[in-house]
TORPA-4810 file (N, C-alpha, C, O; in nm, 3 decimals):
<nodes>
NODE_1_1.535_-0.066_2.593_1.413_-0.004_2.543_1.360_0.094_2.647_1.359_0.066_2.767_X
NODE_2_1.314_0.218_2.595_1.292_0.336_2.713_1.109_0.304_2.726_1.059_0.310_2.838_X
NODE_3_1.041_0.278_2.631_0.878_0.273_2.657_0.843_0.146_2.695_0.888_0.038_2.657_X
NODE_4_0.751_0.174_2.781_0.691_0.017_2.837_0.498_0.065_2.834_0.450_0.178_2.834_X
NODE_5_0.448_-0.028_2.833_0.322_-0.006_2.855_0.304_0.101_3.022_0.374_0.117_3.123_X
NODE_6_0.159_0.156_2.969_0.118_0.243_3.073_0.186_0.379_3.072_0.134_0.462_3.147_X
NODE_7_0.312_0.428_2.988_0.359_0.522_2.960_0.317_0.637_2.907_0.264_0.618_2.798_X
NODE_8_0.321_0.786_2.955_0.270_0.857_2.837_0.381_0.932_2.763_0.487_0.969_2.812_X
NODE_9_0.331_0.950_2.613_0.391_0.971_2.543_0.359_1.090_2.472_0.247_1.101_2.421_X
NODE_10_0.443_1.181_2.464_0.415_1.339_2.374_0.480_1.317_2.229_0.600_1.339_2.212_X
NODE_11_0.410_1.280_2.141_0.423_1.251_1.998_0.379_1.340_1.900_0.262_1.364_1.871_X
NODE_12_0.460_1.379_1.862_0.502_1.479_1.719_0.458_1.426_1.577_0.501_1.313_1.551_X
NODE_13_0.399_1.473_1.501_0.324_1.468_1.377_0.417_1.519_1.299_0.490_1.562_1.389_X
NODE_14_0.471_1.548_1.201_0.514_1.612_1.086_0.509_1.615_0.971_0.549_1.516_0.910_X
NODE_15_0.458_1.730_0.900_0.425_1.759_0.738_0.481_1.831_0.722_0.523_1.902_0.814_X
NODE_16_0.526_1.858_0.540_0.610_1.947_0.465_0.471_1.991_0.380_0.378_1.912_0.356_X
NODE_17_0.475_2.117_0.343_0.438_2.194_0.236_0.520_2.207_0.135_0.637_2.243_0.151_X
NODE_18_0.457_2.173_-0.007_0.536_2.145_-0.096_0.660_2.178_-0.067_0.720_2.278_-0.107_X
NODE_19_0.703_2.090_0.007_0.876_2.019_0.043_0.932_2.097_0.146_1.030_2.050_0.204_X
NODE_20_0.890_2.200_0.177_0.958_2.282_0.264_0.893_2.334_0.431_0.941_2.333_0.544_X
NODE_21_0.793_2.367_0.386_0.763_2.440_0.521_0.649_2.324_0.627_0.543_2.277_0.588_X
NODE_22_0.706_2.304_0.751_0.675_2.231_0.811_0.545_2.249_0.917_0.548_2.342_0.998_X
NODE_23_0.443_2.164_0.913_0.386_2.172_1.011_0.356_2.048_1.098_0.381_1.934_1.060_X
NODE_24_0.307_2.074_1.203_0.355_1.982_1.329_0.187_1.951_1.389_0.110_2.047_1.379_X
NODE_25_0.122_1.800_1.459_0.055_1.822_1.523_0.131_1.752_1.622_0.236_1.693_1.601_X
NODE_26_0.049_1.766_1.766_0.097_1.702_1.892_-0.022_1.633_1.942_-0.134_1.682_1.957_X
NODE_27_0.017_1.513_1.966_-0.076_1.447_2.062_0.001_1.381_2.211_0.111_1.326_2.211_X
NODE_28_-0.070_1.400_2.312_-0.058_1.275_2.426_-0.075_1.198_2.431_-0.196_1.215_2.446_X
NODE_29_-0.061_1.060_2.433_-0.060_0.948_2.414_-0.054_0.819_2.524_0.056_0.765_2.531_X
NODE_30_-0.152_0.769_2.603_-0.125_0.667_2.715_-0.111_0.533_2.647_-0.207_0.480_2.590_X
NODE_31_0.046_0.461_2.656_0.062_0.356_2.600_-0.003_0.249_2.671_0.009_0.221_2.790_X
NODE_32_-0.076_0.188_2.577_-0.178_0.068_2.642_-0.098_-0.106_2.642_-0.096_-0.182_2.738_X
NODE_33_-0.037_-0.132_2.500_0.031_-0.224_2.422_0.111_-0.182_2.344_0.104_-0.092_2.259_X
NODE_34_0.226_-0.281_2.388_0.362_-0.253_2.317_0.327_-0.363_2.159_0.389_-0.335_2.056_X
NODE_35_0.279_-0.420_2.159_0.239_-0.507_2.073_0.348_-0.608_2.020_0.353_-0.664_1.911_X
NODE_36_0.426_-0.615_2.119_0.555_-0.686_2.064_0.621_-0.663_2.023_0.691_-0.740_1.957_X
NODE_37_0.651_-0.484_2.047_0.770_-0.499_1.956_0.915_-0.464_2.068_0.910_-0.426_2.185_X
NODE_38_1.019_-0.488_1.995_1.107_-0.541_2.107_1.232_-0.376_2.107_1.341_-0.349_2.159_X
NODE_39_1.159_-0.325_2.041_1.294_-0.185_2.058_1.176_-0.064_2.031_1.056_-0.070_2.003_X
NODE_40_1.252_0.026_2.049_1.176_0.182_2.084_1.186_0.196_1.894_1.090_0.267_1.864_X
NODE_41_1.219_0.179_1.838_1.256_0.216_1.663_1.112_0.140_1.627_1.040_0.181_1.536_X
NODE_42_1.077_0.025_1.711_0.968_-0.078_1.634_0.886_-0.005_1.664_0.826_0.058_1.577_X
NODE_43_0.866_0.007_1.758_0.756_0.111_1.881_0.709_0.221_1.765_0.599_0.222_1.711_X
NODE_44_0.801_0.297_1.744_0.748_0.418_1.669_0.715_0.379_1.542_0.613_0.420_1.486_X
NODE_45_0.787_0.308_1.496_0.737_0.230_1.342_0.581_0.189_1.352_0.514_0.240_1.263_X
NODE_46_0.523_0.123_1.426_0.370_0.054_1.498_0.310_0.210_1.516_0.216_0.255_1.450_X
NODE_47_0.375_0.275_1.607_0.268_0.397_1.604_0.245_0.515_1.509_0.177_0.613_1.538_X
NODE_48_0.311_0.494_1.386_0.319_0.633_1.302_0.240_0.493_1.201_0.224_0.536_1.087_X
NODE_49_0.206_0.392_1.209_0.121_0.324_1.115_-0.041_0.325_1.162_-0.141_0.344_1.091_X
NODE_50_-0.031_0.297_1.305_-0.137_0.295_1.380_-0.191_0.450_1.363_-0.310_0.464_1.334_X
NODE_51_-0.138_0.527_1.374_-0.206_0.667_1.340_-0.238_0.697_1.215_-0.360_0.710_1.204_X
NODE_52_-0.158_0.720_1.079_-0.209_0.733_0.963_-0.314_0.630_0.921_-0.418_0.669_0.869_X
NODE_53_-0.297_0.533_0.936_-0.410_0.461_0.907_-0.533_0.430_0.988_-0.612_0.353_0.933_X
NODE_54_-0.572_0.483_1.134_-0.706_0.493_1.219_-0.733_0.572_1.229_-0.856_0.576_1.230_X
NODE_55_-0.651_0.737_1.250_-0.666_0.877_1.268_-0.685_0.956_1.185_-0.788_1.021_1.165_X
NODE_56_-0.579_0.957_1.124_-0.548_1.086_0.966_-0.576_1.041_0.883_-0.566_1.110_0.782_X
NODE_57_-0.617_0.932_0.871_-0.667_0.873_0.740_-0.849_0.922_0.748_-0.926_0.880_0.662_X
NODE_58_-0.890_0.998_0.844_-1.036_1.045_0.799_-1.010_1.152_0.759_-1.118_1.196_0.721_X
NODE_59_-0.920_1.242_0.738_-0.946_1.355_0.717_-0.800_1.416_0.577_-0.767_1.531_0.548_X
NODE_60_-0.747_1.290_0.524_-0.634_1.309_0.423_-0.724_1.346_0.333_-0.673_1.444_0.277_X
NODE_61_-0.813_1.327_0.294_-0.923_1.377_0.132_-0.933_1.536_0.146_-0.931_1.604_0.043_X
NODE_62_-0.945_1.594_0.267_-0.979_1.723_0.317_-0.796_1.811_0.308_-0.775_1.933_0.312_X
NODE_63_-0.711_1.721_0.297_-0.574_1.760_0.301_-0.528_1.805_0.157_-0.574_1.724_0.076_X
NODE_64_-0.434_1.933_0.076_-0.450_1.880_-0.050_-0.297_1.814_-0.077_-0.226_1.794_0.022_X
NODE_65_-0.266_1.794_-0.159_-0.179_1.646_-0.160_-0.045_1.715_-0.164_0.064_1.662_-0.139_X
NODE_66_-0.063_1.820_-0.192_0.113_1.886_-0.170_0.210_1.882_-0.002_0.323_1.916_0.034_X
NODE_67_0.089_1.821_0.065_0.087_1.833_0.227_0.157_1.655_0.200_0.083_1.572_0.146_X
NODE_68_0.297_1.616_0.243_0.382_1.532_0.295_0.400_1.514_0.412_0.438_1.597_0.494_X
NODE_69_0.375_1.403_0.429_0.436_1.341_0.595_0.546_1.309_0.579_0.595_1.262_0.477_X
NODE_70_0.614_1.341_0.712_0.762_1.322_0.690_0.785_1.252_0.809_0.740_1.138_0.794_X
NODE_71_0.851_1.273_0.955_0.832_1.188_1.061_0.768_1.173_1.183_0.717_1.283_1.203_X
NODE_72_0.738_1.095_1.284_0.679_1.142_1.376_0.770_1.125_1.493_0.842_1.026_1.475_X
NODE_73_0.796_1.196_1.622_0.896_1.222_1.736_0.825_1.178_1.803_0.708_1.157_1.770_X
NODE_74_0.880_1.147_1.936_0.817_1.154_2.050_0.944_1.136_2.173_1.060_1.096_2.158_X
NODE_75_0.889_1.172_2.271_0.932_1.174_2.435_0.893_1.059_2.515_0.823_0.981_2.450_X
NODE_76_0.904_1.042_2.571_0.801_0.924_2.681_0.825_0.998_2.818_0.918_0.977_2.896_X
NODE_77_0.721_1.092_2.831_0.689_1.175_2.964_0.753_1.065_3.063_0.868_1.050_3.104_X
NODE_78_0.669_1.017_3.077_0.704_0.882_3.248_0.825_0.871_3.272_0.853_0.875_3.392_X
NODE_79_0.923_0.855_3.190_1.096_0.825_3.178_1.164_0.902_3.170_1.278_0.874_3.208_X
NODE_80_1.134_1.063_3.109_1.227_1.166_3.023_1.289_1.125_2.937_1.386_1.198_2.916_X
NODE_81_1.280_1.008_2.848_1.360_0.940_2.722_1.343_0.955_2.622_1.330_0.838_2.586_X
NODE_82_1.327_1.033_2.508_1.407_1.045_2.337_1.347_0.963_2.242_1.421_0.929_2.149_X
NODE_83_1.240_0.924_2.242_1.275_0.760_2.131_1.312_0.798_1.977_1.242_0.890_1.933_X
NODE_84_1.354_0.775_1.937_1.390_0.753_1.790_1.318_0.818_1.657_1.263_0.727_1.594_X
NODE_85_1.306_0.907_1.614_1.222_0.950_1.522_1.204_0.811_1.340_1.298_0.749_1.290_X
NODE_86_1.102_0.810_1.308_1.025_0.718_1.270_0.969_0.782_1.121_0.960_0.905_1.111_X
NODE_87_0.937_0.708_1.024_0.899_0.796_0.894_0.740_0.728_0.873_0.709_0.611_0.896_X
NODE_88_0.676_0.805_0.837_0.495_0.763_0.815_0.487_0.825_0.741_0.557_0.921_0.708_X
NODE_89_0.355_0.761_0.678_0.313_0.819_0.549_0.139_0.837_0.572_0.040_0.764_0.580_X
NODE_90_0.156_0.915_0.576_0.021_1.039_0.589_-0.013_1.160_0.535_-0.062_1.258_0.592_X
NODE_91_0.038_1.132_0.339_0.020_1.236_0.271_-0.123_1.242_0.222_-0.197_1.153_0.180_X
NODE_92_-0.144_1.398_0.244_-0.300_1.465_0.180_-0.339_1.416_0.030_-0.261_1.388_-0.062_X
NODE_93_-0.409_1.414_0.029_-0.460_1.289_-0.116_-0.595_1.474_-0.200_-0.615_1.461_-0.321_X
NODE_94_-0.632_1.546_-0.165_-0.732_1.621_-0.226_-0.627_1.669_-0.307_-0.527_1.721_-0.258_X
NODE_95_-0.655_1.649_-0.484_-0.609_1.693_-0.561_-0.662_1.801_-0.612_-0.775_1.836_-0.579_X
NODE_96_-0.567_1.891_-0.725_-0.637_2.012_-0.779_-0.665_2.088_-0.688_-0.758_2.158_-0.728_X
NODE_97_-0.631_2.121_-0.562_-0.723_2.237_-0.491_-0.563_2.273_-0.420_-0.463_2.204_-0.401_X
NODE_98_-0.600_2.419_-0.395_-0.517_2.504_-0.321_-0.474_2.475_-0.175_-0.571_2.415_-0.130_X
NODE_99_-0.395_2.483_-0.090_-0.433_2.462_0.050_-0.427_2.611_0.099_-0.358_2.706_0.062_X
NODE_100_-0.543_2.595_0.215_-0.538_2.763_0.320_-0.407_2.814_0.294_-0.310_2.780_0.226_X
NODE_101_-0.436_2.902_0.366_-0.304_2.943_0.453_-0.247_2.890_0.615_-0.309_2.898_0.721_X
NODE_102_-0.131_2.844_0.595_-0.114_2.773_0.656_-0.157_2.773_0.839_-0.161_2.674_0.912_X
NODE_103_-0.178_2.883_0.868_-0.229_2.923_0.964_-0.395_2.910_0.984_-0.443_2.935_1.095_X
NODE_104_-0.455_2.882_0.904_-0.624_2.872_0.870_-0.653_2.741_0.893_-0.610_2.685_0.791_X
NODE_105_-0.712_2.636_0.983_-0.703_2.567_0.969_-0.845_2.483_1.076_-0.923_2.556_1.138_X
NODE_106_-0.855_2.349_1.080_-0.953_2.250_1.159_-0.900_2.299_1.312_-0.790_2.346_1.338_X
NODE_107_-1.015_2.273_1.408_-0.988_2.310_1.540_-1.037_2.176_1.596_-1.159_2.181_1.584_X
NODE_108_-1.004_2.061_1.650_-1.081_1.942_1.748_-1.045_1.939_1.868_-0.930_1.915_1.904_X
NODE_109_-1.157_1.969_1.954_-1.126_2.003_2.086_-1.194_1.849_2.188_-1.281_1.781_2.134_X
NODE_110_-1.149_1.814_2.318_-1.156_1.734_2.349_-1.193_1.762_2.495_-1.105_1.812_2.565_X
NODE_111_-1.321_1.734_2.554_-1.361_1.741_2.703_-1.370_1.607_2.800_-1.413_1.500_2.759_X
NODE_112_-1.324_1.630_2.931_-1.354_1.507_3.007_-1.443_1.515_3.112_-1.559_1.551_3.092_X
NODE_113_-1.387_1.475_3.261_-1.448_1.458_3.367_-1.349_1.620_3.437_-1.421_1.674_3.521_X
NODE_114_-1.275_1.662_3.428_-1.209_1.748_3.516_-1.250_1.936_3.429_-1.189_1.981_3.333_X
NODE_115_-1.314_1.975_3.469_-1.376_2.107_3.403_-1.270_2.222_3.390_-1.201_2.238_3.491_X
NODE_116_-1.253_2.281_3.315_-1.112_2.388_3.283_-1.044_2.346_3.228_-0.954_2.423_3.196_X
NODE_117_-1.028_2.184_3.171_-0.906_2.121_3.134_-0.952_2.060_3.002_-1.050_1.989_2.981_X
NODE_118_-0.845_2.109_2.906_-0.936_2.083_2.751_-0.819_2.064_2.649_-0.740_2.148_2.604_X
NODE_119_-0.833_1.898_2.620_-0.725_1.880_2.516_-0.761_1.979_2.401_-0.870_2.035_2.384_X
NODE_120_-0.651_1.988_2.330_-0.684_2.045_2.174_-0.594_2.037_2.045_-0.486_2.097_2.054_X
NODE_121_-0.617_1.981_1.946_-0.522_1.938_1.834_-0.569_2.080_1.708_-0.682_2.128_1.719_X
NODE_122_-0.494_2.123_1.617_-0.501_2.210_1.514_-0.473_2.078_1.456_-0.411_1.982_1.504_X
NODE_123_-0.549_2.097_1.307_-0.512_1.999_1.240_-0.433_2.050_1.095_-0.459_2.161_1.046_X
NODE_124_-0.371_1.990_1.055_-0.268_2.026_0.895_-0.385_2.113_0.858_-0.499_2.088_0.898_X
NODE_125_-0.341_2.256_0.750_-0.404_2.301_0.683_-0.494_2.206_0.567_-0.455_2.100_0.519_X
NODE_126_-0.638_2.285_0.534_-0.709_2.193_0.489_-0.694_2.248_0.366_-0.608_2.332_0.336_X
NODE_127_-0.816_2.181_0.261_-0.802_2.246_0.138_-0.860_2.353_0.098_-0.946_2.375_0.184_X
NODE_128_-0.869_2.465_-0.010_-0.893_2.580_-0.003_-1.093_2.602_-0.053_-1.179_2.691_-0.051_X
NODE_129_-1.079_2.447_-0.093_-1.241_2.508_-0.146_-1.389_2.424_-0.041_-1.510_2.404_-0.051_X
NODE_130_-1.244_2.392_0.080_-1.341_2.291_0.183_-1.380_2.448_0.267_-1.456_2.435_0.363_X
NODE_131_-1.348_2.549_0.245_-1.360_2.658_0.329_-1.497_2.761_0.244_-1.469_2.838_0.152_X
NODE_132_-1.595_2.749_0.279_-1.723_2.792_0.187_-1.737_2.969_0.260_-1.693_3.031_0.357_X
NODE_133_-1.846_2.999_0.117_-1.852_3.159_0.141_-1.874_3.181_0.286_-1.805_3.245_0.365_X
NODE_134_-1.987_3.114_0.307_-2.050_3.182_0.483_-1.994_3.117_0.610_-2.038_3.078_0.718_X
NODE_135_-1.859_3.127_0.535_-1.743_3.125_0.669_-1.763_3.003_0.744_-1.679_3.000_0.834_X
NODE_136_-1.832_2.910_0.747_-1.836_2.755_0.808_-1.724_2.630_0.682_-1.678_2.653_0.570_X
NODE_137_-1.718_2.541_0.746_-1.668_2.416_0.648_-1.748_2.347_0.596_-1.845_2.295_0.650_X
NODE_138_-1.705_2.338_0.450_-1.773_2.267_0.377_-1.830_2.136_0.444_-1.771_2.076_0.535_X
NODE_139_-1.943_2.101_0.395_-1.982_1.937_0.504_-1.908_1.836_0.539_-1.880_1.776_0.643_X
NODE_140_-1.873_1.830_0.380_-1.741_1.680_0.376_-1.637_1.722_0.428_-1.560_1.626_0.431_X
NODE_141_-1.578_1.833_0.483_-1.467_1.845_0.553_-1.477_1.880_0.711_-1.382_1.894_0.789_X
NODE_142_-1.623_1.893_0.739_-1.655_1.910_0.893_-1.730_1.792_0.928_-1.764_1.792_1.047_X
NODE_143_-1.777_1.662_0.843_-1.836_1.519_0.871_-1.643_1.450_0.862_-1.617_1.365_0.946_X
NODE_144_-1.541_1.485_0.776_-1.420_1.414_0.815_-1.327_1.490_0.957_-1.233_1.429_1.008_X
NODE_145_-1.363_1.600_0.997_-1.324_1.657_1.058_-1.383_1.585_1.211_-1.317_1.564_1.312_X
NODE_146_-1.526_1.559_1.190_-1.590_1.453_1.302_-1.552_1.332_1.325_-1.549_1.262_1.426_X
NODE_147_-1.525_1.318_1.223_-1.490_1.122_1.219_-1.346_1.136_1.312_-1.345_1.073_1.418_X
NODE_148_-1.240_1.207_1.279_-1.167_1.233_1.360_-1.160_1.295_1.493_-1.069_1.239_1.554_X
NODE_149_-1.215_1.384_1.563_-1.251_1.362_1.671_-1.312_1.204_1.716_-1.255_1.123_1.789_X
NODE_150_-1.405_1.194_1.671_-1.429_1.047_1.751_-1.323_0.928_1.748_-1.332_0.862_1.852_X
NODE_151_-1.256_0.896_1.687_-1.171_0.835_1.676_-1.083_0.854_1.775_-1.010_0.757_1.797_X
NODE_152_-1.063_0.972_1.858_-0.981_1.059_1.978_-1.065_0.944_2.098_-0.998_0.856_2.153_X
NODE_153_-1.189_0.957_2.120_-1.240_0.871_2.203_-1.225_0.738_2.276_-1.260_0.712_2.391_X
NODE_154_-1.155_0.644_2.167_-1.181_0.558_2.159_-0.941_0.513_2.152_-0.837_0.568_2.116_X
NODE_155_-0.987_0.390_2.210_-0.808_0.294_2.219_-0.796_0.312_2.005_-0.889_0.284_1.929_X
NODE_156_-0.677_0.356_1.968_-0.614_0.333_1.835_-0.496_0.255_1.843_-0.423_0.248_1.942_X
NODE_157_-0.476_0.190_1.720_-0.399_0.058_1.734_-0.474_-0.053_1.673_-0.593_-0.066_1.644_X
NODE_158_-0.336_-0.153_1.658_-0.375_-0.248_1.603_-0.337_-0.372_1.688_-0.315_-0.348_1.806_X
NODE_159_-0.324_-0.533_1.637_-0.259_-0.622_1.697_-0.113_-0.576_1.747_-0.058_-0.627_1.845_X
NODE_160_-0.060_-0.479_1.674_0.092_-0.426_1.691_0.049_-0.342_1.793_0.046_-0.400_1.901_X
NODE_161_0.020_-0.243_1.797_0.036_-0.118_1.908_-0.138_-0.124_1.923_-0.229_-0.168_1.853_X
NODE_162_-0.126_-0.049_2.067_-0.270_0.009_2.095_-0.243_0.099_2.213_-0.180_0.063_2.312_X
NODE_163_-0.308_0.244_2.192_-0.295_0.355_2.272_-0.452_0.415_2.254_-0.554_0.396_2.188_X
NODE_164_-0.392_0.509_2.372_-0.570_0.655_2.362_-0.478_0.792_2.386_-0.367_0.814_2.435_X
NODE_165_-0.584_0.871_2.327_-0.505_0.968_2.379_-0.557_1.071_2.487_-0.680_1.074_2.488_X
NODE_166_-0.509_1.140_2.562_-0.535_1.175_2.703_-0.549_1.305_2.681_-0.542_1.348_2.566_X
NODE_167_-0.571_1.383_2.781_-0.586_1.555_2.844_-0.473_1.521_2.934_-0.477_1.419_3.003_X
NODE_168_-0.377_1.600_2.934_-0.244_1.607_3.011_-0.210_1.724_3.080_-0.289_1.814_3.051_X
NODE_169_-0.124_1.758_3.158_-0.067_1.894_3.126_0.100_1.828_3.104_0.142_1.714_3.082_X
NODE_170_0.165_1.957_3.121_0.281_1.916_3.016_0.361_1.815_3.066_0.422_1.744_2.987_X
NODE_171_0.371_1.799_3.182_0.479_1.684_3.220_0.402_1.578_3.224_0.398_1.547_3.343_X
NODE_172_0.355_1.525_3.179_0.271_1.394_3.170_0.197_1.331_3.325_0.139_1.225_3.348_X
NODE_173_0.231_1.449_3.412_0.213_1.354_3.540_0.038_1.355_3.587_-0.013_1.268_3.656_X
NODE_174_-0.021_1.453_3.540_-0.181_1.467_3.566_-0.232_1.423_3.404_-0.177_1.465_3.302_X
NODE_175_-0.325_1.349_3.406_-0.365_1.302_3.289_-0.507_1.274_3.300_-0.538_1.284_3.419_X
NODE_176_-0.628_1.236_3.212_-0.723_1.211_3.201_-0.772_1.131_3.106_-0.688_1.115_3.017_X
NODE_177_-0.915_1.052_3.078_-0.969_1.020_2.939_-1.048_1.127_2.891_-1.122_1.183_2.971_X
NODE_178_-1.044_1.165_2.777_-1.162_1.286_2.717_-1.291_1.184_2.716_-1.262_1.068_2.691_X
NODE_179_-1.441_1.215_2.742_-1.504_1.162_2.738_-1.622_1.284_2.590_-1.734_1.269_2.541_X
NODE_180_-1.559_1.345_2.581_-1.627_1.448_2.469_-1.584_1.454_2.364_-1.501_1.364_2.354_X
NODE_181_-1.590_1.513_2.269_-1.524_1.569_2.151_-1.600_1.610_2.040_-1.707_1.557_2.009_X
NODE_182_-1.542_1.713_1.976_-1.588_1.829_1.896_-1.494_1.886_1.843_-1.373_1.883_1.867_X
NODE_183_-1.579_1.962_1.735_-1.505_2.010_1.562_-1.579_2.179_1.585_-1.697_2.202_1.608_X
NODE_184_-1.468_2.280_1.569_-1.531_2.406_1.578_-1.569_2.417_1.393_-1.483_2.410_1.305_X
NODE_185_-1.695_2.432_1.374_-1.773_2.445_1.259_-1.716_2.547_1.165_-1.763_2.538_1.051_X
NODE_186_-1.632_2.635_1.183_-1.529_2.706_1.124_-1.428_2.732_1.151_-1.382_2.735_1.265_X
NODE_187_-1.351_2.767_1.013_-1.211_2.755_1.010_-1.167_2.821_1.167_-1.232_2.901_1.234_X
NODE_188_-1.067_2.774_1.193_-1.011_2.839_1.366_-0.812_2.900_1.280_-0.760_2.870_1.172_X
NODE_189_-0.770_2.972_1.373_-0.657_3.068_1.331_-0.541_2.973_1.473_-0.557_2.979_1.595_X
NODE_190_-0.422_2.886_1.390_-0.325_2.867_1.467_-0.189_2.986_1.443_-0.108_2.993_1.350_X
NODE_191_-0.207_3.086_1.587_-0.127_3.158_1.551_0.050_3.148_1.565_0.126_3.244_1.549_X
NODE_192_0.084_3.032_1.591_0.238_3.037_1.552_0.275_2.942_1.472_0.380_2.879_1.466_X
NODE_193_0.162_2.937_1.399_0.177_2.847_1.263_0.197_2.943_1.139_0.102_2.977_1.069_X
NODE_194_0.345_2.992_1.113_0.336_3.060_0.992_0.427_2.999_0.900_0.495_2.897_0.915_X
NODE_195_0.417_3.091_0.787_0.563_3.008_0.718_0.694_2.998_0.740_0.751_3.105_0.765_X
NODE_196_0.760_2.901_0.737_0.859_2.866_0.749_0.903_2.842_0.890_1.016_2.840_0.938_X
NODE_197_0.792_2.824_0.943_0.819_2.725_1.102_0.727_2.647_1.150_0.611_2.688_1.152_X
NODE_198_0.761_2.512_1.201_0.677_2.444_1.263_0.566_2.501_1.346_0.592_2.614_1.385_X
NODE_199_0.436_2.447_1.387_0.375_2.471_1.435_0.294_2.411_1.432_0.195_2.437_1.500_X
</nodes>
């Protein structure tokens, strides 16, 4: 098994647009509890459950349902090790509505104790009528857009897994807790999020 507690982990999100075009979020991840499970396959199985159901599950209503989860990746910075890619289900549930463009999308930004240094997640394109005339987000999609940030705050997980997620830079070796977090009140532009490539 390559992950052990105390590890950090660079974990990959993945959605399809109606079936094809992929988008990606990334989080850092400080493993707190392995929760028992005894191989890196269980590991990711525990954490692509532990996430759709404490994380993305505030903000799937704001998703529209053509948006599929497909798997989630990850690395384990601390080791340089691979683990196993994993299938979750964290499909967008807002029916009837259009989604943005895929590039148009939630911004949650994350502050700590170290100043200049600022996690930040783009989130899956949202739905098209959560995006109102005077250019802000509709309420219900900037009160689910909150709920998720805070949820960033705080250990996710269950009896099986339990993690937080950190301010890093890329090699996992400087890390932090965010002690902030915030939702930019309008739509924000991920620019190498276009069609037909991850991002």
């Amino acid at each position: 098994m390559i992950a052990a507690a105390g590890d950090i982990l660079r974990v990959a999100c993945e959605w399809l647009i109606d079936g094809t075009d992929q988008i990606v979020n990334v989080h850092t991840l400080h493993l707190l509890d392995l929760g028992g499970a005894t191989s890196d396959a269980e590991l990711m199985d525990m954490i692509g459950v532990a996430l759709a159901d404490e994380l993305y599950d505030t903000i799937l209503s704001t998703m529209a349902d053509n948006i599929t989860s497909t798997l989630i990746r990850a690395i384990d910075l601390s080791v340089g090790g691979v683990l196993p890619p994993a299938e979750w289900s964290a499909d967008g549930t807002g029916s009837a509505s259009e989604v943005l463009p895929h590039q148009v999308t939630g911004l949650v930004f994350l502050n700590g104790s170290q100043p200049r240094r600022q996690g930040r997640t783009y989130l899956p394109p949202l739905k098209e009528d959560d995006s109102t005339d005077t250019g802000l987000w509709s309420l219900a999609a900037y009160n689910a857009m909150l709920n998720f940030a805070a949820t960033l705050l705080d250990p996710i997980g269950t009896v099986d897994v339990q993690f937080e997620r950190v301010i890093s830079n890329a090699a996992g070796s400087s890390w932090f807790l965010p002690t902030q977090a915030g939702v930019s009140a309008s739509p924000r532009t991920q620019r190498r999020r276009t069609l037909g490539r991850g991002a």
